[in-house]
C-alpha positions in Angstrom: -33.4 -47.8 7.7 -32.7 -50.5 5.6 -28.8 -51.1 4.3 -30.6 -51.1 0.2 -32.5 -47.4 1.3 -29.1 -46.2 3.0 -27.1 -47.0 -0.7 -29.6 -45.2 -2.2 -29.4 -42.3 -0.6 -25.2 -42.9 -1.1 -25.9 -43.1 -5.0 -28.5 -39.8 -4.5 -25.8 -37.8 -2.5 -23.1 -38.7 -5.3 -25.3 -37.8 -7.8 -26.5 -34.3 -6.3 -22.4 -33.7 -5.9 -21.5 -35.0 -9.6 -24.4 -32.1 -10.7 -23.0 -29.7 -8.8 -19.7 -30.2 -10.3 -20.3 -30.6 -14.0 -17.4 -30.8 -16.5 -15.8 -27.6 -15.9 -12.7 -29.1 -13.6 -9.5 -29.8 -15.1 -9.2 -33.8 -15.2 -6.6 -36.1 -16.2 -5.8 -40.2 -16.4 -7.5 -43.1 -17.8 -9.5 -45.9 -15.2 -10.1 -49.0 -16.9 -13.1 -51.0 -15.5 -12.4 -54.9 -15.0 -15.0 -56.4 -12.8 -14.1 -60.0 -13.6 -12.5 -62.8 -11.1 -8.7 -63.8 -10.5 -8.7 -65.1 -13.8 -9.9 -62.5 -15.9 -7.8 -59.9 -14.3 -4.6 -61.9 -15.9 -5.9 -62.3 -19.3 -6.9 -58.7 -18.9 -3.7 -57.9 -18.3 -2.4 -59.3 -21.9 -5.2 -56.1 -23.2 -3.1 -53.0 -21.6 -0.9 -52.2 -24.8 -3.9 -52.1 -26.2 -5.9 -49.6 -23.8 -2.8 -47.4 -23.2 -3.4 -45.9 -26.5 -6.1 -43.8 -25.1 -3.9 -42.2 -22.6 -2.2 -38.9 -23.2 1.5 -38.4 -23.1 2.5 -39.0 -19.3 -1.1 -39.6 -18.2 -1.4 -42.1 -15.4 -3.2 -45.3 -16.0 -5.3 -47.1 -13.3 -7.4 -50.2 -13.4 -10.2 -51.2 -10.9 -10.4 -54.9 -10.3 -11.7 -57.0 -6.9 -9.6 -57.0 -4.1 -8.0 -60.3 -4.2 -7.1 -59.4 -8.2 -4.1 -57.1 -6.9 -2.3 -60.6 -6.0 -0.8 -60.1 -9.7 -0.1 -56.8 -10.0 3.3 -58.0 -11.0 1.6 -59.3 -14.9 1.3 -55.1 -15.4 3.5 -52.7 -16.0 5.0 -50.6 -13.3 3.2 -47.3 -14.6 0.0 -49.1 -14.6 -1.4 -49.1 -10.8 -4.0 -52.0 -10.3 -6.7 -50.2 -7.4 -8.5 -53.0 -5.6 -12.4 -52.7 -4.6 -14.1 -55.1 -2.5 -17.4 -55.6 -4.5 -19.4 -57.1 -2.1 -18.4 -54.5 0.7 -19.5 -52.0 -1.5 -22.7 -54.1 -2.7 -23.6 -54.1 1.2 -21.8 -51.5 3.3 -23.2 -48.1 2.4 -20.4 -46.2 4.1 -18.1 -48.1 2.3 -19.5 -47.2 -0.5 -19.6 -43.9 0.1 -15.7 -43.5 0.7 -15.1 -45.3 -2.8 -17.5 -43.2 -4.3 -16.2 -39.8 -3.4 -12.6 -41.1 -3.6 -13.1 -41.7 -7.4 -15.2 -38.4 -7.3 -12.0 -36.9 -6.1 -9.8 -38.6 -8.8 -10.5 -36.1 -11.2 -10.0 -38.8 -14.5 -10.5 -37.6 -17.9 -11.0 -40.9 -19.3 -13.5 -44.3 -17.9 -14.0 -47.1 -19.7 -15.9 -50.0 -17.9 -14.5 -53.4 -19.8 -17.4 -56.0 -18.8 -19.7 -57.1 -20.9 -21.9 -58.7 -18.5 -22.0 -55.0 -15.9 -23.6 -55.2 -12.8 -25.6 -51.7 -12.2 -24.9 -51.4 -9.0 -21.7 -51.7 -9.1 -19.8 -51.3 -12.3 -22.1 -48.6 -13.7 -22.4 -46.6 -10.0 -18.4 -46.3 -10.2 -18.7 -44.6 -13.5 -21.0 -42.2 -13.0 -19.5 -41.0 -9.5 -16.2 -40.6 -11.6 -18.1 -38.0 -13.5 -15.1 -38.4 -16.0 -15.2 -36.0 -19.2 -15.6 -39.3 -21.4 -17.5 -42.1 -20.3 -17.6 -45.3 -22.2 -18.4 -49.2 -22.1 -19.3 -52.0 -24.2 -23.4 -52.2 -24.9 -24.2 -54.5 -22.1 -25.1 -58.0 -22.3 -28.8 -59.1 -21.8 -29.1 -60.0 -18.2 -33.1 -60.1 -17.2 -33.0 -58.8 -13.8 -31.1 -55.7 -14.3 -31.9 -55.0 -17.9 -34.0 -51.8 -17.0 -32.1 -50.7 -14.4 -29.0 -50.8 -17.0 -30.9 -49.1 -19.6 -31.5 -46.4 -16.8 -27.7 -46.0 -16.3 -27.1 -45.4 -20.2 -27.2 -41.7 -18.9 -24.1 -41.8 -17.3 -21.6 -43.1 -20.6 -21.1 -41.0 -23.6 -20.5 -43.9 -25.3 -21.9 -47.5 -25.7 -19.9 -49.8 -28.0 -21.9 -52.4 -29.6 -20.2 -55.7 -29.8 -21.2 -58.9 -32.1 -24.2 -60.9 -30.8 -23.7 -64.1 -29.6 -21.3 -65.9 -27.0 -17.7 -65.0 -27.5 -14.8 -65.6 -25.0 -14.1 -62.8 -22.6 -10.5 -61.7 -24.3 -12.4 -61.5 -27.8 -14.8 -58.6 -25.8 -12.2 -56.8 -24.7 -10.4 -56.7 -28.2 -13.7 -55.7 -29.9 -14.0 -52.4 -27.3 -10.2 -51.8 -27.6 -10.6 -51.7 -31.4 -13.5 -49.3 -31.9 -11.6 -46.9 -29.7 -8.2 -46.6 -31.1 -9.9 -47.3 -35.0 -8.2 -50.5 -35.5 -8.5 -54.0 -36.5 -6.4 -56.0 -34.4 -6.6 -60.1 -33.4 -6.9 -60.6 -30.0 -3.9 -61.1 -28.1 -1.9 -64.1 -27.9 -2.1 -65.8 -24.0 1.9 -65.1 -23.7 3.4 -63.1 -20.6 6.4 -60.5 -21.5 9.4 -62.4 -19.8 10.3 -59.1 -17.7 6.7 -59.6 -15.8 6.6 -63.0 -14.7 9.4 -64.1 -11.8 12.5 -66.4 -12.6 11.6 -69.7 -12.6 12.2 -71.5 -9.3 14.9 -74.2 -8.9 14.5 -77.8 -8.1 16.6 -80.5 -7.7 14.1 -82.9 -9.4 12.2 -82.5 -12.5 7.7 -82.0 -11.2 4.3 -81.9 -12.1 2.2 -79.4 -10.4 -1.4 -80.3 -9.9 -4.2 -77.6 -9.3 -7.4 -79.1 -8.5 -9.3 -76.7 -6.8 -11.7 -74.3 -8.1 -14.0 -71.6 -6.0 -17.1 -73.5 -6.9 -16.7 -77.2 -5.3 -18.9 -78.1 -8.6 -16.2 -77.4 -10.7 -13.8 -79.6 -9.3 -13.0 -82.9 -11.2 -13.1 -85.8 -9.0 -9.9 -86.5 -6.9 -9.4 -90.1 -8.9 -8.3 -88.0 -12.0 -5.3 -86.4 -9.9 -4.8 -90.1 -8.4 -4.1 -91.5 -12.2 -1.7 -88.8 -12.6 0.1 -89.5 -10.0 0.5 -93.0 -10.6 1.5 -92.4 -14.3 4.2 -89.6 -13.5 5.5 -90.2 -10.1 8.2 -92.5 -11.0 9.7 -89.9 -12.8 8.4 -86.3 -11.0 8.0 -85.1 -8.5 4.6 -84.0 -7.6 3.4 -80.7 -6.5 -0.1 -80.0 -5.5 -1.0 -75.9 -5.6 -3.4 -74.9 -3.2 -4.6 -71.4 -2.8 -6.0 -70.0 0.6 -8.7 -72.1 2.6 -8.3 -74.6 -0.3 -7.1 -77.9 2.2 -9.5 -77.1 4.3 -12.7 -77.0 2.1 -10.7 -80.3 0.7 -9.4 -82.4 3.4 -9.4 -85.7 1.2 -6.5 -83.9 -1.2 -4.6 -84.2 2.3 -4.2 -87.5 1.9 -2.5 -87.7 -1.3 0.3 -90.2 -1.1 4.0 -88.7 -1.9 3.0 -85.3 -2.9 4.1 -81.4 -1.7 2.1 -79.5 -1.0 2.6 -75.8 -2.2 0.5 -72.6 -0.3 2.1 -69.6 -1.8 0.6 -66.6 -3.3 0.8 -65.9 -6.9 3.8 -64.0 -7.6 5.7 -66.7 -5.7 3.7 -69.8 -7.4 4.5 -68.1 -10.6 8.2 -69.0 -10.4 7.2 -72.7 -9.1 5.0 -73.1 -12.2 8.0 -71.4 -14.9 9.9 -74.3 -13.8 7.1 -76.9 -14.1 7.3 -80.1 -16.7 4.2 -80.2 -16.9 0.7 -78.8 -14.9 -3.0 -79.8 -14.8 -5.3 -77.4 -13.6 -8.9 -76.7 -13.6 -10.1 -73.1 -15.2 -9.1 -71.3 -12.5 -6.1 -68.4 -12.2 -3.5 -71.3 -12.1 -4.4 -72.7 -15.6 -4.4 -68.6 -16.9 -1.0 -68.4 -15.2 0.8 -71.2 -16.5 -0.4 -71.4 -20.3 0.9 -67.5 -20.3 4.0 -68.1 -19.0 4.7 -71.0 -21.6 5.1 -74.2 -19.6 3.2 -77.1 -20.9 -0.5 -77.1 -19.6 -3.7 -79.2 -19.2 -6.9 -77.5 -18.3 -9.4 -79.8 -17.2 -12.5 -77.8 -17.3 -16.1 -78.6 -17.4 -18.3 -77.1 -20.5 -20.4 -74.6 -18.5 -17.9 -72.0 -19.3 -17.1 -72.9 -23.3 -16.5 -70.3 -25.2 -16.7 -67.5 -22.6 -13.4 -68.4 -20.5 -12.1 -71.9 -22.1 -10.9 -72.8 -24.9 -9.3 -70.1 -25.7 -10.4 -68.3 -28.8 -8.1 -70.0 -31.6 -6.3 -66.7 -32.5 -5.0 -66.3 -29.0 -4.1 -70.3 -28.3 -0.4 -71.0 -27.6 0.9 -74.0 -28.6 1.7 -75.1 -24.9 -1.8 -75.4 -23.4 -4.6 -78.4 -23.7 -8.3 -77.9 -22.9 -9.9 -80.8 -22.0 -14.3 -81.3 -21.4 -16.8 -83.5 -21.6 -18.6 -82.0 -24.3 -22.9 -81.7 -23.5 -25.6 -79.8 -25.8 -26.4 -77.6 -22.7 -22.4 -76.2 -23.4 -22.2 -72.3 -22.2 -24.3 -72.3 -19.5 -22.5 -70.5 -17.5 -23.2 -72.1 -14.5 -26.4 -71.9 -14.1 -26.2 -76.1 -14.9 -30.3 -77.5 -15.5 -29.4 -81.2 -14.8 -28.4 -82.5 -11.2 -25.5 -83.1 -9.8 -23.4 -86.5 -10.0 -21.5 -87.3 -7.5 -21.3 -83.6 -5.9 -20.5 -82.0 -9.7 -21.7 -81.1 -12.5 -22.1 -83.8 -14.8 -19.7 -82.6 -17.3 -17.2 -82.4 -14.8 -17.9 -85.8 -13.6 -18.0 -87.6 -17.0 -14.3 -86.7 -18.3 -12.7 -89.4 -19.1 -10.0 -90.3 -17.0 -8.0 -92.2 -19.9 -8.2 -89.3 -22.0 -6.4 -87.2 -19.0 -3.9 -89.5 -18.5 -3.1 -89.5 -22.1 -3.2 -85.6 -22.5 -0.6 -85.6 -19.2 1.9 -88.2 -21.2 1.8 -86.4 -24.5 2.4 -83.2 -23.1 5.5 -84.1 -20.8 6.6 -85.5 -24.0 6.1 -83.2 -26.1 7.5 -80.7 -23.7 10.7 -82.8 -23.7 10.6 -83.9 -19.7 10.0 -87.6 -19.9 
């Protein structure tokens, strides 16, 4: 039998037991839905204030997030316990995804509230209706072709769609919108700033440093390796130079091993989070680095590409610090999202490859400036 017939029969069984069980049990806690990447999980973590209104006095608060997302746990408050899932396991183990099923079955939570806008069915939406919470609720989803029907088919399983404003809007703005039509209020979004009591004390150097992130999960979103090289050169007399790498990063990168005069820094999160509080100055591309550093407050460059504009970078205006730069190469096909209609030049997307490398440089100079490093 086919692994796609055996996760249907999962999603049958768990269906059959949620019927069986109706509404009758006692239940209690709140599971917040955040399907997003590395990234999204620390903005998302800026939204809990918000959420934890819906919670009853002393009820436990979980969030659901990809595996690799628990690496900062440490952005959320203690009473707030991040559960990791690993999506694609569940998309394509069916016993797997049995044991996640009936363990949020067994959960018993009163209260589910999927965040994403853009909700995969077979996912986000199967985790919700194994729950079998006594209130179910999500955003209305966002229009995605191939699984339009089968999301229309889920509607079933929520009490509660909340329709959001059409059009693009950045990921943070989303959240706010759902947050505010359940606690009846009108707030801005929030303000990219960690509480000082979650992020670690900054780590101690003898020299002043840059730290450089160039590397991003999609090789196509990486800027070329010349724009780190002019950095280098324009700081190094001065800094030290740090390049961040996460996991498998050098290796899918060998060239960045051959940076002149830098250091090389593997740590996880929590760890790099006290490197980067410390930081003069760092350049990353939209990845978990950039979302790290412009929260914590140390002067930051983003250099993104424009498939994501609006959606991740910049940064909604209302929730801009004044310590981080976005820099693209703007191109009418902005907000794709990836899905990038012209070829690539030379291994990237062509708004990736046509940033101009003066206008880095000068971003990197006023902000060590401004920051008051050099």
């Amino acid at each position: 039998m086919s692994r796609l017939k055996l996760s249907a029969l999962v999603d049958r069984y768990v269906m059959l037991r949620r019927r069986r069980q109706g509404r009758s049990r006692r239940r209690r806690g709140v599971l917040l839905i955040s399907s997003g990447g590395l990234g999204d999980t620390i903005l998302f973590s800026l939204m809990i204030p918000r959420f934890r209104a819906l919670a009853m006095d002393g009820e436990p608060i979980h969030v659901l997030v990809q595996t690799k997302s628990q690496a900062v746990a440490f952005l959320f408050p203690p009473d707030v316990r991040l559960i990791g899932m690993d999506y694609r396991r569940f998309l394509r183990n069916p016993v797997y995804r049995l044991g996640v099923c009936l363990d949020f079955n067994n959960a018993g939570y009163r209260l589910v509230v999927s965040a994403d806008h853009l909700r995969l069915p077979t996912v986000d939406d199967v985790i919700v209706m194994a729950c079998n919470a006594e209130y179910s609720i999500a955003m209305e989803p966002r229009s995605w072709p191939k699984h339009d029907k089968q999301l229309l088919a889920n509607r079933c399983w929520y009490d509660r769609w909340v329709k959001v404003k059409s059009g693009m809007a950045h990921r943070a703005v989303r959240w706010t919108e759902l947050a505010n039509a359940l606690t009846a209020r009108d707030d801005p979004p929030p303000m990219v700033r960690f509480a000082p009591e979650r992020v670690p004390n900054p780590a101690k150097r003898e020299r002043p440093f840059v730290v450089l992130h160039p590397f991003s999960a999609v090789a196509l979103r990486q800027h070329p390796i010349r724009q780190y090289r002019r950095i280098i050169d324009a700081v190094k007399a001065d800094f030290d130079v740090i390049l961040s790498a996460g996991p498998g990063d050098l290796a899918r990168n060998p060239e960045y091993s051959e940076l002149a005069g830098v250091i090389v820094n593997e740590e996880g999160l929590e760890a790099k989070a006290a490197l980067l509080g410390a930081a003069s100055l760092v350049a990353s591309v939209d990845t978990s680095v950039m979302h790290l550093a412009a929260g914590i407050g140390v002067p930051t460059l983003c250099l993104a590409g424009a498939a994501h504009v609006v959606d991740s970078i910049p940064y909604d205006i209302r929730m801009t610090p004044d310590n981080v730069v976005f820099l693209y190469h703007d191109m009418e096909c902005r907000g794709c999202l990836g899905e990038c209609i012209h070829p690539p030049e030379n291994g990237v997307y062509p708004c990736v490859a046509r940033l101009d490398p003066d206008k880095v440089t000068a971003a990197v100079l006023k902000l060590l400036k401004k920051g008051g490093a050099a």
